[in-house]
N, CA, C and O atoms as a DFTB+ gen file, in Angstrom:
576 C
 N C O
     1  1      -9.217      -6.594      -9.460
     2  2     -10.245      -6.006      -8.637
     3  2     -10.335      -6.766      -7.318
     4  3     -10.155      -7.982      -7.254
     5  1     -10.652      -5.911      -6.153
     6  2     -10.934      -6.825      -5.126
     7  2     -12.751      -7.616      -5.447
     8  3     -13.743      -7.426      -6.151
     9  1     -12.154      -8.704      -4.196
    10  2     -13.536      -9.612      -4.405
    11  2     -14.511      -8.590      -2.737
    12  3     -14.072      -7.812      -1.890
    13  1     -15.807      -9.136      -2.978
    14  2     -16.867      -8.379      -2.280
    15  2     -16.495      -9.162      -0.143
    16  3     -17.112      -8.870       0.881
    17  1     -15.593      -9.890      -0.283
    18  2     -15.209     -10.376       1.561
    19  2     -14.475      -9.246       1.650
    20  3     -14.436      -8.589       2.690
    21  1     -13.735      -8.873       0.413
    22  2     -12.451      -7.722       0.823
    23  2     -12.969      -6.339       1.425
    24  3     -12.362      -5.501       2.092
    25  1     -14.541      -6.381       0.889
    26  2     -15.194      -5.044       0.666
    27  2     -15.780      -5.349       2.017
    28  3     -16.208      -4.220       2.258
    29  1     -16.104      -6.051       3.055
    30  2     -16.946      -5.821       3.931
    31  2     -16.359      -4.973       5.304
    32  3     -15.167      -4.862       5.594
    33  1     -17.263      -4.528       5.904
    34  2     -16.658      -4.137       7.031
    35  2     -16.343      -4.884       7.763
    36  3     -16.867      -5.993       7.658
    37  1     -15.395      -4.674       8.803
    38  2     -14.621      -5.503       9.661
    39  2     -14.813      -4.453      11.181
    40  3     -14.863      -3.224      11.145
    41  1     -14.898      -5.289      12.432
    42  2     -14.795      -4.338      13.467
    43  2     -13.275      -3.422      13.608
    44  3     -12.151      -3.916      13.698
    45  1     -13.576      -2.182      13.598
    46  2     -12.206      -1.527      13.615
    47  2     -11.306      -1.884      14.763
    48  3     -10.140      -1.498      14.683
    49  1     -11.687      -2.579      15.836
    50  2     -11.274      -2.810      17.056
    51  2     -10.180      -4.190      16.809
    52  3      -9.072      -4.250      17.343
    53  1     -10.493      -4.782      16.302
    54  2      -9.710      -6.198      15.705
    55  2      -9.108      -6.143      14.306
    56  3      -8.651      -7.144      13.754
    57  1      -9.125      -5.201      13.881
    58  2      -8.234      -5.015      12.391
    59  2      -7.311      -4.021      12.279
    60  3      -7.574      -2.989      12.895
    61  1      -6.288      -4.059      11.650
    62  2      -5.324      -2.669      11.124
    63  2      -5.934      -1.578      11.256
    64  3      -7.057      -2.079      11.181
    65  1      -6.147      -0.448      11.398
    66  2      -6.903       0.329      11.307
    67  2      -5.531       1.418      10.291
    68  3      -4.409       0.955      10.091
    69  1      -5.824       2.412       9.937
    70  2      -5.022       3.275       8.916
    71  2      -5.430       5.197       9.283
    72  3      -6.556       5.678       9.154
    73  1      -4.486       5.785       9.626
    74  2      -5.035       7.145      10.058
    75  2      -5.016       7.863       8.272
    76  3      -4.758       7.293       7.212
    77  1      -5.314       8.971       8.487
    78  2      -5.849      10.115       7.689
    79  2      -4.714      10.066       6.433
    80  3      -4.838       9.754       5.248
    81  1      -3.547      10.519       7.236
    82  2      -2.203      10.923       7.152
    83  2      -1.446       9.194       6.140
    84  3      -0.816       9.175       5.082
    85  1      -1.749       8.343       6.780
    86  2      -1.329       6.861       6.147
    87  2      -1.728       6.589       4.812
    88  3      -1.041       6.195       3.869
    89  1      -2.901       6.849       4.866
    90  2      -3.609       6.392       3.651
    91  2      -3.556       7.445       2.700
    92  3      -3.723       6.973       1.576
    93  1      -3.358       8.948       2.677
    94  2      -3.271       9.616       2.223
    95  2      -1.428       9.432       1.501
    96  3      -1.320       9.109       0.318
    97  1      -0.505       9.606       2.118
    98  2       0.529       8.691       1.678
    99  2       1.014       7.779       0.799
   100  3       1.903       7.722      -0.051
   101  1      -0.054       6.901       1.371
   102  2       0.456       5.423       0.467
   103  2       0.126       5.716      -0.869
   104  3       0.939       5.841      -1.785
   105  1      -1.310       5.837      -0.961
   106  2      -1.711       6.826      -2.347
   107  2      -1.579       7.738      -3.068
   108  3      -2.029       7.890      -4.204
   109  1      -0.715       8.658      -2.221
   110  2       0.013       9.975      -3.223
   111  2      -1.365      10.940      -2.669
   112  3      -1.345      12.105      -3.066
   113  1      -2.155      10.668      -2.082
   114  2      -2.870      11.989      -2.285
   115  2      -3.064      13.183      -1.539
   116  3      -1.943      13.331      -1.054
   117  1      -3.867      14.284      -1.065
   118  2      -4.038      14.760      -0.051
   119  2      -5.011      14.475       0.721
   120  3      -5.852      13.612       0.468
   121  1      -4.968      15.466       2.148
   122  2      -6.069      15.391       2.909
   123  2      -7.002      15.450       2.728
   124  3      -7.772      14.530       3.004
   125  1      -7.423      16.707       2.107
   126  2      -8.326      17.108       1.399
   127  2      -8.840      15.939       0.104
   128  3      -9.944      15.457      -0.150
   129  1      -8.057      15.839      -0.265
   130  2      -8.912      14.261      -0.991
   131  2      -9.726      13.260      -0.782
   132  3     -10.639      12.717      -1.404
   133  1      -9.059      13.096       0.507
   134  2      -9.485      11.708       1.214
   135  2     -11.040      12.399       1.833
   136  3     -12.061      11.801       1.493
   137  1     -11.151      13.378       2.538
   138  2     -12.120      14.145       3.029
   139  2     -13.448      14.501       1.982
   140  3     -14.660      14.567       2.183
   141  1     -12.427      14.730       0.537
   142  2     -13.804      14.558      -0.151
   143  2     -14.109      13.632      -0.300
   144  3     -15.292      13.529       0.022
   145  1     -13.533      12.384      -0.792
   146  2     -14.065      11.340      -0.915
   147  2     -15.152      10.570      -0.082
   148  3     -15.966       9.782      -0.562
   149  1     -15.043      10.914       1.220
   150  2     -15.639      10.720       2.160
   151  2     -16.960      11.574       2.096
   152  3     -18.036      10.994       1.947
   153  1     -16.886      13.149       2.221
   154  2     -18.001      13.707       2.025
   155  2     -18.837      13.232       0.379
   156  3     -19.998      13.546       0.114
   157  1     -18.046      12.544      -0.422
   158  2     -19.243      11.969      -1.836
   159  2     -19.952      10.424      -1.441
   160  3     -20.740       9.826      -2.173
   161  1     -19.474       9.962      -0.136
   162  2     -19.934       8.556       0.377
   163  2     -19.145       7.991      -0.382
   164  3     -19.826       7.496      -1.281
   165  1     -17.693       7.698      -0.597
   166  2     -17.094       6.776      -1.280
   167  2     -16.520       6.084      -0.377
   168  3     -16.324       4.909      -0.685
   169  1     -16.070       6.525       0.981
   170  2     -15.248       6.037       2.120
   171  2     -16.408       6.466       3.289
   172  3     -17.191       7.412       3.362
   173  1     -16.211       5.653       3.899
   174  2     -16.384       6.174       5.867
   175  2     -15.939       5.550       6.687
   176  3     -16.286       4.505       7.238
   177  1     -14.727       6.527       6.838
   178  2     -14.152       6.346       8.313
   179  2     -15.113       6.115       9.368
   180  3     -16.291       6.379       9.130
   181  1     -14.622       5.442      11.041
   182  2     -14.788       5.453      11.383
   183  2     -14.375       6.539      12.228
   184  3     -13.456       7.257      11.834
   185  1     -15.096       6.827      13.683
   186  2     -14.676       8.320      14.395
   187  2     -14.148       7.584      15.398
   188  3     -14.495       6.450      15.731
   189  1     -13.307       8.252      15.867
   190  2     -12.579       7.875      17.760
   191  2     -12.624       9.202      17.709
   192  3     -11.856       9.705      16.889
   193  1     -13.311       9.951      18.354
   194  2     -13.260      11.764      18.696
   195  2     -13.306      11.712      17.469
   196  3     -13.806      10.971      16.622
   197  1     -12.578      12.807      17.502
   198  2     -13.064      14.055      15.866
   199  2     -11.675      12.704      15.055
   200  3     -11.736      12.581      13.832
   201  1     -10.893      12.090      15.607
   202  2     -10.121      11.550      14.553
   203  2     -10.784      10.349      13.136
   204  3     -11.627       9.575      13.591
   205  1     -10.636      10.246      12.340
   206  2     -11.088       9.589      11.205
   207  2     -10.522       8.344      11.528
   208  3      -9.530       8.634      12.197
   209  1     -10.614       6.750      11.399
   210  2      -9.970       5.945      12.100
   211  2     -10.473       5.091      10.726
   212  3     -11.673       4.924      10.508
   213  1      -9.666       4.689      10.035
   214  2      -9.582       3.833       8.462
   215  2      -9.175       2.729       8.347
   216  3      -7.971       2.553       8.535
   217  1     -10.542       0.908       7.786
   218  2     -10.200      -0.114       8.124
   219  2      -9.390      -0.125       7.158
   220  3      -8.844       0.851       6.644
   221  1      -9.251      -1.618       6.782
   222  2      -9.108      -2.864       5.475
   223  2     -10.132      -2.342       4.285
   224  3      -9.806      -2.130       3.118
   225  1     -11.366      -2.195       4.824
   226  2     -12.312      -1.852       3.833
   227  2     -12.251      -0.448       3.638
   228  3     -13.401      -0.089       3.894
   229  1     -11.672       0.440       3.373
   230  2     -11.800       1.755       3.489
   231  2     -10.740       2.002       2.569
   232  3     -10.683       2.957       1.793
   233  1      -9.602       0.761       2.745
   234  2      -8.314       1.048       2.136
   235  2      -8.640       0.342       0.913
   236  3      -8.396       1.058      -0.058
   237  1      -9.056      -0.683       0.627
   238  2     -10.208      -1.229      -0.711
   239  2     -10.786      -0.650      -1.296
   240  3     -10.913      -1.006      -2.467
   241  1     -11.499       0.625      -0.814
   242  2     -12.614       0.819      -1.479
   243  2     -11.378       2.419      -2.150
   244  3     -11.276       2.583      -3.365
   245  1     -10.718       3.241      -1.298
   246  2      -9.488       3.897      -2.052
   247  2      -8.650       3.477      -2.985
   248  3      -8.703       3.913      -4.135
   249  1      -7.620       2.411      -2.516
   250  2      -7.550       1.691      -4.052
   251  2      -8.602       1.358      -5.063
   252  3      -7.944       0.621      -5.798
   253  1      -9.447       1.395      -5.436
   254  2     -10.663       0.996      -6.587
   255  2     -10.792       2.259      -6.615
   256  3     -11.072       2.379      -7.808
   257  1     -10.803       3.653      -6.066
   258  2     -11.046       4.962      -6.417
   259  2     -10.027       5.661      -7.154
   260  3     -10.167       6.542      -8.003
   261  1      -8.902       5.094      -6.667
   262  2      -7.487       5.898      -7.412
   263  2      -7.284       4.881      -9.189
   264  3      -6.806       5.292     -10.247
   265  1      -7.808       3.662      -8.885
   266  2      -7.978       2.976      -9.865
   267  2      -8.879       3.700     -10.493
   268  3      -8.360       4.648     -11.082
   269  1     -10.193       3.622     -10.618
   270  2     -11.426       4.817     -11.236
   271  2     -10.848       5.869     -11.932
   272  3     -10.762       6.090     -13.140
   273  1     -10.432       6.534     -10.866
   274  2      -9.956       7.839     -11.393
   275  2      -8.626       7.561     -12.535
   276  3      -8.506       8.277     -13.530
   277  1      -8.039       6.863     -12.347
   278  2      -6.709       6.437     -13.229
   279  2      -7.108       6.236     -14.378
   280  3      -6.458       6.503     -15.389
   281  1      -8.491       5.625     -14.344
   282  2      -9.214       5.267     -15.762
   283  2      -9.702       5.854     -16.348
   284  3      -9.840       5.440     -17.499
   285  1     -10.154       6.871     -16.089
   286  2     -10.441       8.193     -16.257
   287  2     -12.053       8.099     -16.154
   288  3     -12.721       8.622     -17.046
   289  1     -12.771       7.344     -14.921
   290  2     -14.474       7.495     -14.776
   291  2     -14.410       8.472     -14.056
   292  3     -13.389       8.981     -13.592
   293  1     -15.857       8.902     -13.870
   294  2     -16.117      10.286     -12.769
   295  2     -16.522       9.787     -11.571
   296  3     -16.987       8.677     -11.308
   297  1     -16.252      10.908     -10.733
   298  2     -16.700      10.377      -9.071
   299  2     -18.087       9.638      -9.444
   300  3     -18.162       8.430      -9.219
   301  1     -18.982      10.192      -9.902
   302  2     -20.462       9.349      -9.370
   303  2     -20.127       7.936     -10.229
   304  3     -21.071       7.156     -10.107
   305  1     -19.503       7.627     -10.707
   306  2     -19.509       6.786     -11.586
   307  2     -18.621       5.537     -10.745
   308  3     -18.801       4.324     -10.635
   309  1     -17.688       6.387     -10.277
   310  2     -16.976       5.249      -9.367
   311  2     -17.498       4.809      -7.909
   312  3     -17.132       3.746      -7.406
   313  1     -18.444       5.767      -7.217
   314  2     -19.420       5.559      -6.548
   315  2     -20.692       4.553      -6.796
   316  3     -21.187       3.960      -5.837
   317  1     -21.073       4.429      -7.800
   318  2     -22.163       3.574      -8.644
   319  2     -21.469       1.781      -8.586
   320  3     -22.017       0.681      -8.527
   321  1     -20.126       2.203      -8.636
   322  2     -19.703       1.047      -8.854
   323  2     -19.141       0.574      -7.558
   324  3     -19.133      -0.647      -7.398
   325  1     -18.590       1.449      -6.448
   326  2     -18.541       0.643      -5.609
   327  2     -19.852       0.453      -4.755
   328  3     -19.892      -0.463      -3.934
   329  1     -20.684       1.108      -4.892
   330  2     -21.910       1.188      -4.110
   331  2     -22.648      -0.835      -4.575
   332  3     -23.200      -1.583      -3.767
   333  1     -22.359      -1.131      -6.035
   334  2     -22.792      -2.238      -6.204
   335  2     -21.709      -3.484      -5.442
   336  3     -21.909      -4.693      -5.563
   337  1     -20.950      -3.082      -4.926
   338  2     -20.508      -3.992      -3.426
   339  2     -21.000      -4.021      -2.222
   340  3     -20.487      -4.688      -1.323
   341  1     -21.907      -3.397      -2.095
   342  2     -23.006      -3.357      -0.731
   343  2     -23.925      -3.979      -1.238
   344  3     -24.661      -4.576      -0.452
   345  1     -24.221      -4.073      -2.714
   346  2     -25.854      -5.219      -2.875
   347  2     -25.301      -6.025      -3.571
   348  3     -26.237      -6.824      -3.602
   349  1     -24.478      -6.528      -4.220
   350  2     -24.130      -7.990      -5.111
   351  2     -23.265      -8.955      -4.699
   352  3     -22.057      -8.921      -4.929
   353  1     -23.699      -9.617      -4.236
   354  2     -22.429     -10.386      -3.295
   355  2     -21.880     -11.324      -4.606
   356  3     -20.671     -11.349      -4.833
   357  1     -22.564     -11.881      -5.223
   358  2     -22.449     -12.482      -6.199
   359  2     -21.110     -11.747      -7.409
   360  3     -20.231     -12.428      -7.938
   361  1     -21.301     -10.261      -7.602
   362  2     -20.725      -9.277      -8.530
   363  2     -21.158      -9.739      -9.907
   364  3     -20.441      -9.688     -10.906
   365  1     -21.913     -10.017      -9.881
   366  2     -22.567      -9.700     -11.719
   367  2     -22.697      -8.597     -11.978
   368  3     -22.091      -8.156     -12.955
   369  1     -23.446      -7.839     -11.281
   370  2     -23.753      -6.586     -11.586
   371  2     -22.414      -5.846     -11.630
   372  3     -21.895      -5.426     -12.665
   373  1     -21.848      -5.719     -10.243
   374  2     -20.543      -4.478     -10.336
   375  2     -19.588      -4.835     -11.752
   376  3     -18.865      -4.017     -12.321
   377  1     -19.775      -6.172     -12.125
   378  2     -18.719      -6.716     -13.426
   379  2     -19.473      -6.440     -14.477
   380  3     -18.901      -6.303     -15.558
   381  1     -21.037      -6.285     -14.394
   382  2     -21.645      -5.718     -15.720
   383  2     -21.189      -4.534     -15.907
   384  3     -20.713      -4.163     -16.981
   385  1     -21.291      -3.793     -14.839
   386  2     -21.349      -2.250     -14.571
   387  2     -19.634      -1.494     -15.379
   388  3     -19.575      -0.667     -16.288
   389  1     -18.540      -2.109     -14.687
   390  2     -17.259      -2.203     -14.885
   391  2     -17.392      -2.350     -16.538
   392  3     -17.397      -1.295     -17.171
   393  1     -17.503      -3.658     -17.303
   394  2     -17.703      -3.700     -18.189
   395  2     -17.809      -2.693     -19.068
   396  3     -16.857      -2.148     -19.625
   397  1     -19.347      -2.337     -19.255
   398  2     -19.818      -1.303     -19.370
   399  2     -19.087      -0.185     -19.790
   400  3     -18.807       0.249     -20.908
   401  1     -18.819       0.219     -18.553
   402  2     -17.914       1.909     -18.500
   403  2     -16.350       1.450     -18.944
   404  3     -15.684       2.294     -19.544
   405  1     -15.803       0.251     -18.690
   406  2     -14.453       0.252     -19.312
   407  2     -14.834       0.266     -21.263
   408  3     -14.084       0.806     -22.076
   409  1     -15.770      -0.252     -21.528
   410  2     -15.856      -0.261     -22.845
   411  2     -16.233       1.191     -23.510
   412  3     -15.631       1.583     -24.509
   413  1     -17.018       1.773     -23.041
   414  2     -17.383       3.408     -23.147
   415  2     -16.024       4.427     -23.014
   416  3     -15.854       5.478     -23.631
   417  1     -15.115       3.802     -22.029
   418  2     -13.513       4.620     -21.890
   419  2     -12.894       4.213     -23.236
   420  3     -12.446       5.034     -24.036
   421  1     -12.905       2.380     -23.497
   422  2     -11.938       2.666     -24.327
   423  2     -12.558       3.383     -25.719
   424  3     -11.764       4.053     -26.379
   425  1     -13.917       3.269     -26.180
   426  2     -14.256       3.858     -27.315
   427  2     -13.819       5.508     -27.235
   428  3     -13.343       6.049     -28.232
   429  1     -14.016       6.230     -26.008
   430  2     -13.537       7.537     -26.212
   431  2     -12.382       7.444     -26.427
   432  3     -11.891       7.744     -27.515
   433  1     -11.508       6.872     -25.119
   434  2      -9.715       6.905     -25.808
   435  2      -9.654       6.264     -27.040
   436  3      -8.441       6.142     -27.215
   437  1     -10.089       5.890     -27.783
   438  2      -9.875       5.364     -29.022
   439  2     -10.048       6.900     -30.315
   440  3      -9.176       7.266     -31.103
   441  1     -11.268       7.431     -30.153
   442  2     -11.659       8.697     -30.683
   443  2     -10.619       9.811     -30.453
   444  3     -10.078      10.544     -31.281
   445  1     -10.469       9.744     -29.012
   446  2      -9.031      11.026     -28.287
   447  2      -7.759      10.712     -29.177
   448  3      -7.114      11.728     -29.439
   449  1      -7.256       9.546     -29.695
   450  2      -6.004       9.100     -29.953
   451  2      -5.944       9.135     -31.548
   452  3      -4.897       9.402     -32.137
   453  1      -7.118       8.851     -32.191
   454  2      -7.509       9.801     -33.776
   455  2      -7.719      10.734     -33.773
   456  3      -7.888      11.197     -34.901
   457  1      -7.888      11.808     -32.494
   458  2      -7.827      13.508     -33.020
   459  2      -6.726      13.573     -32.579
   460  3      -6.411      14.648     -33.088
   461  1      -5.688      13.208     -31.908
   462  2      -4.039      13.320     -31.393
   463  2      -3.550      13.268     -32.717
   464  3      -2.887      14.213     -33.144
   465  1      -3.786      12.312     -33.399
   466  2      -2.654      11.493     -34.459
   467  2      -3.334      12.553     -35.514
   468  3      -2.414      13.080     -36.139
   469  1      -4.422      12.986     -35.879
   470  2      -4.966      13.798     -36.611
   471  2      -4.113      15.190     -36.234
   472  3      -3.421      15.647     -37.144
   473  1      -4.118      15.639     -35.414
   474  2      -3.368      17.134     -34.662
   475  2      -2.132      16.389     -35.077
   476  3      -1.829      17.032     -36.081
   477  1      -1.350      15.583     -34.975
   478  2       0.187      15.170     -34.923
   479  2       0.417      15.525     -36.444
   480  3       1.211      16.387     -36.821
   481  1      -0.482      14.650     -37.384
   482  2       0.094      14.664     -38.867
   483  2      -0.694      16.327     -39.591
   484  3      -0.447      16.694     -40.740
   485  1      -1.389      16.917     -38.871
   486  2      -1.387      18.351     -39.379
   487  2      -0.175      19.121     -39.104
   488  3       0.652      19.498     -39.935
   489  1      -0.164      19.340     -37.634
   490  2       1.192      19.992     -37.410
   491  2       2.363      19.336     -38.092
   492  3       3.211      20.059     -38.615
   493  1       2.468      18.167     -38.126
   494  2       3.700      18.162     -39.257
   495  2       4.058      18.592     -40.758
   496  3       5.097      18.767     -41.394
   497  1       2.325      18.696     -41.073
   498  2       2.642      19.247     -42.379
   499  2       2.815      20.150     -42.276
   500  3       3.547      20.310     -43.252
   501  1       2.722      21.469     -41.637
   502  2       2.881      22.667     -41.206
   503  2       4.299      22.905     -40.951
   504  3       4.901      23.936     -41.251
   505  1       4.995      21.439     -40.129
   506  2       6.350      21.852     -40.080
   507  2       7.299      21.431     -41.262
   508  3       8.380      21.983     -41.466
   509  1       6.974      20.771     -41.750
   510  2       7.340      20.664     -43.516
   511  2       7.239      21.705     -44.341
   512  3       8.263      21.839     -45.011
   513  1       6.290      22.610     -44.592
   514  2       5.801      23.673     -45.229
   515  2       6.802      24.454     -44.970
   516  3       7.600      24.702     -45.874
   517  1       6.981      25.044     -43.593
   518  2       7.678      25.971     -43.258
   519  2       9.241      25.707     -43.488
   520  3      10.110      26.476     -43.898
   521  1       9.328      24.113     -43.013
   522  2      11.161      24.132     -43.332
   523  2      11.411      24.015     -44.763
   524  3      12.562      24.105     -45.190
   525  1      10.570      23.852     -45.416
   526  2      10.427      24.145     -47.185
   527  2      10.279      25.658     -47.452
   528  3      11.118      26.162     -48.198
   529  1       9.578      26.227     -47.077
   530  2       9.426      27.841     -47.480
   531  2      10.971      28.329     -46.500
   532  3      11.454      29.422     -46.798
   533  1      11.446      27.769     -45.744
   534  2      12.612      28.706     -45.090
   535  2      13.634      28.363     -45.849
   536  3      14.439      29.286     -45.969
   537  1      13.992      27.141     -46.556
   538  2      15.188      26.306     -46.816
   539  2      15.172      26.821     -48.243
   540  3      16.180      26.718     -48.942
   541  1      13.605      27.595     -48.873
   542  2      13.629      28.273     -50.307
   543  2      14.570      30.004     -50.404
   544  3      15.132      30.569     -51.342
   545  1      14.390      30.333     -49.141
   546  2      14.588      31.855     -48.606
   547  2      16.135      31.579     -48.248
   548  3      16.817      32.578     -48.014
   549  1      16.834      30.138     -48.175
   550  2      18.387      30.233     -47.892
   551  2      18.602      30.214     -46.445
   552  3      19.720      30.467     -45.995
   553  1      17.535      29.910     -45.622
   554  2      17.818      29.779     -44.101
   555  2      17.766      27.960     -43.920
   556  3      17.097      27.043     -44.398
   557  1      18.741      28.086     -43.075
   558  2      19.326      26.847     -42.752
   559  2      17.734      26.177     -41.432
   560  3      16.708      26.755     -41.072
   561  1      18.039      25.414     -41.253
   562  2      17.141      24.907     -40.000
   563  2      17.349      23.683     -39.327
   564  3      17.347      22.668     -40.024
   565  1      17.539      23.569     -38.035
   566  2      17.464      22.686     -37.356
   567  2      16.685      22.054     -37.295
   568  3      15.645      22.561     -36.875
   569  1      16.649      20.256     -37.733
   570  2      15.758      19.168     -37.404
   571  2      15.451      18.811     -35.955
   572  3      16.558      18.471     -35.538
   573  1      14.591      18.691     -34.945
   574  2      14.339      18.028     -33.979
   575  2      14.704      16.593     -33.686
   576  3      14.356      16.071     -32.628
């Protein structure tokens, strides 16, 4: 995770700055992504004219979103959590918070991966059944 110096703003005038098109790129995503993200308050660009003009911190706070999302939390959820980098300088909280919701992911993926393996060993008995009832009828069958 980044630490909360990584998260601050920086004057766009003295730092890297990153266009629309860059950051959208590096991340795999679209325009339209980045734009929502922005319209849910997860990012804000800065403006030069109508152009979107994207620090250090902007590109931080996207990586930790594509991370989020990778993890499978929801927008407000990954919002909640970076939003606790504007008040905890310390990060107790954003690491309670993290905590938290990583432990709530893995208990669902844990549940998701016993109805998989549950669906896996039904359908196999199903495909047993059948290459037993076909192999009774004298039809040959291909194993996978």
């Amino acid at each position: 995770m980044l630490n909360s110096a990584e998260m601050t703003r920086s004057n766009p005038q003295t730092e890297r700055t990153y266009s629309i098109g860059q950051l959208a790129e590096e991340f795999g995503l679209t325009l339209r992504s980045l734009r929502f993200y922005e319209d849910e308050g997860l990012i804000s660009p800065a403006r030069v004219g109508q152009t979107r003009v994207y620090t250090h911190r902007d590109r931080a706070r996207l990586k930790l979103i594509c991370r989020g999302k990778r993890l499978g939390f929801s927008i407000g959820e990954i919002k909640d959590f970076l939003d606790l980098y504007d008040t905890d300088e310390a990060q107790v909280e954003q690491m309670t918070f993290l905590l938290k919701g990583a432990r709530n992911r893995i208990v669902h993926l844990e549940q998701q991966l016993r109805d998989v393996q549950q669906t896996l060993k039904e359908l196999r008995e199903i495909d047993d059944l059948i290459v037993s009832h076909l192999h009774a009828k004298g039809v040959s069958v291909q194993s996978d």
